[in-house]
Structure formats: structure tokens, C-alpha cells
C-alpha positions in Angstrom: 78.7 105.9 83.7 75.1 106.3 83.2 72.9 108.6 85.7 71.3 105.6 87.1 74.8 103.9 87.4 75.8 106.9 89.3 72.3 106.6 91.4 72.9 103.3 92.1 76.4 103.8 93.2 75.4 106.5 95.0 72.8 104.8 97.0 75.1 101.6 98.0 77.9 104.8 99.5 75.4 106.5 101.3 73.8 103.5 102.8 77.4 102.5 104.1 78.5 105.4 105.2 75.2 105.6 107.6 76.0 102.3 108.8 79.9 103.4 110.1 78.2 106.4 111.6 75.9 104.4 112.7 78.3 102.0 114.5 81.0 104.1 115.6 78.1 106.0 117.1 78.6 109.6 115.4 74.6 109.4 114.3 71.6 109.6 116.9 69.8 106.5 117.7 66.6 108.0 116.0 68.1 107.6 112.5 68.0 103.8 112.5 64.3 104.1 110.2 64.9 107.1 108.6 68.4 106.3 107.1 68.2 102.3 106.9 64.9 101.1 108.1 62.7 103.0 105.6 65.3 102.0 102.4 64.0 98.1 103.3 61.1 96.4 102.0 59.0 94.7 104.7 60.3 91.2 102.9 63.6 92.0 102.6 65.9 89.3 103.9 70.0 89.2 103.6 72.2 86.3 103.6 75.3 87.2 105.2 78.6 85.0 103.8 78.8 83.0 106.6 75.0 81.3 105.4 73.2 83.3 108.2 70.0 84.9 106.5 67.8 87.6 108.4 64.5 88.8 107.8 64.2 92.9 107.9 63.3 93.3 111.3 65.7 91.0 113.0 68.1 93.0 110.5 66.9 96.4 112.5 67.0 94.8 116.1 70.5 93.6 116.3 71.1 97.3 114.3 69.8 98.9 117.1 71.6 97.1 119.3 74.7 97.5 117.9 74.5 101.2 117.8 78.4 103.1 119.0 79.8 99.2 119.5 82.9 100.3 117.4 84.2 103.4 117.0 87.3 101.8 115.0 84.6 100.3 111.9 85.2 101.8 108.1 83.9 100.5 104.7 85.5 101.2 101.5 82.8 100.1 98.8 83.9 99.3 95.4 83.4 97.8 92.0 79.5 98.6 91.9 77.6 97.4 88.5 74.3 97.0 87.5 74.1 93.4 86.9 70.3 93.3 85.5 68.1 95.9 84.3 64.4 94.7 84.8 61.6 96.6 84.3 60.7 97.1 88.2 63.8 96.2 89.6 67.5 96.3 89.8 70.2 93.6 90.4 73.6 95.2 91.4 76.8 94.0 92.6 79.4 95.9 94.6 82.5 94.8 97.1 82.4 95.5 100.5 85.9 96.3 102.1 85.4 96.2 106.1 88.1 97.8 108.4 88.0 96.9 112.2 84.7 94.5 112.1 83.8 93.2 115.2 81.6 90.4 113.8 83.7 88.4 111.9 86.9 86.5 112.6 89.1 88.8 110.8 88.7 92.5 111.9 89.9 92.8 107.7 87.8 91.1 105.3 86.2 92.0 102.4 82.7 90.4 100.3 80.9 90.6 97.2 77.6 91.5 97.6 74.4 91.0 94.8 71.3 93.5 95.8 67.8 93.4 94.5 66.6 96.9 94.6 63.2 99.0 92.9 63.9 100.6 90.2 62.2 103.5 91.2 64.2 106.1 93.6 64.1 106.4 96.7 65.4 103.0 96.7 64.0 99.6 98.2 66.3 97.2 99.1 64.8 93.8 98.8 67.4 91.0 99.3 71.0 91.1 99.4 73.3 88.1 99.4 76.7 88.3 100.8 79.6 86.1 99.7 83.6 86.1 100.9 86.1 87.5 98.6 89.0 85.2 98.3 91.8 85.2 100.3 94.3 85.8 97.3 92.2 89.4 96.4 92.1 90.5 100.1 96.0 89.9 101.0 97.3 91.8 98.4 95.0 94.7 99.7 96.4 96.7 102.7 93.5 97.7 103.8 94.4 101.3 103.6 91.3 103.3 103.6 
């Protein structure tokens, strides 16, 4: 794996591991900008796989609202690749294994999701699109992370 394969890999872990912390509410309510505000580029929008899309600071709001909703919350990310290599920018791919969501039907489910990002670290974030994995990948996965 390349060093910017291990950046970018290393960016999309760190990111989620801030957002269980975030919502099983083992992080202060101050670190909303600093660990996940300031990574987002004042465009950025996200299209969740239900079709919902967001702008950045509706994204932050209902964050900071959801702040210690579920202590019970893990993410397992795998599969990350750099899809694209531009000359600004990065398009990357990863799955998204969720444990104990609140938000969507199942409390189990699992999504591919495509990022835009700078090139240039820190990483921005500039859109992300969020799609189901299929049924037949998720059952054979107990969940067990």
C-alpha cells in the first residue's frame, strides 16, 4: 500500500472513530469543529443511501444534536481504495459496517461509500455518496466487531 493509500485509509478510520465517540458520547461537545466540522468544505453535501442529501451545515446541526444518543454505536470500516487520482483531488471508496444504528431500520447494516477529498492533507471532504450493501454481503457477516 502506498503512503497516500495508508493516508487515505487513515483519514476515513479516524474520522469514524470520532463519530462513535462522538455518539456514544465519550468526546466533549467542543470537538464537533475541530474533529469533523473543520475536515468539511463549506460545499460539501452527502447523499445518504436512503436518497436524503445534506448540505455541510445541516450535516453539523443534526451532529450536534445527536451528540451521547447511543452509547451502543460501532463502525468497522473496510475495503478503502483510491478510486481516482486527480491532480487536486481524490475519489475513494470504502464500506461502512454500522453496529447498533439508531437511524436506520436495521440497527446492522452496512454501505459503500464514494468520497471526493483534496489531495492535499489535512483532508477536505467535499461530497460523499452513500449506497446500501446488498443483503446477500451483510447476512453472511455477523457483525462481530
Amino acid at each position: 500500500m502506498t503512503n497516500l493509500a495508508n493516508d487515505v485509509r487513515a483519514e476515513i478510520e479516524e474520522l469514524h472513530r470520532f463519530f462513535v465517540r462522538w455518539f456514544n458520547g465519550t468526546i466533549e461537545k467542543k470537538a464537533l469543529e475541530a474533529n469533523f466540522g473543520a475536515r468539511l468544505h463549506r460545499d460539501m453535501h452527502i447523499t445518504f443511501p436512503d436518497g436524503n442529501t445534506l448540505d455541510r451545515d445541516t450535516l453539523l446541526s443534526g451532529f450536534a444534536q445527536a451528540h451521547a444518543s447511543n452509547s451502543a454505536f460501532r463502525i468497522d470500516i473496510r475495503d478503502v481504495k483510491i478510486a481516482h487520482e486527480g491532480m487536486d483531488t481524490l475519489l475513494v471508496s470504502y464500506e461502512e459496517w454500522q453496529r447498533g444504528a439508531k437511524s436506520s431500520e436495521k440497527s446492522d447494516t452496512a454501505r459503500i461509500s464514494t468520497a471526493l477529498l483534496s489531495r492535499q492533507q489535512p483532508f477536505v471532504w467535499f461530497n460523499i455518496h452513500e449506497t446500501w450493501l446488498p443483503d446477500t454481503i451483510t447476512s453472511a457477516d455477523p457483525f462481530g466487531f
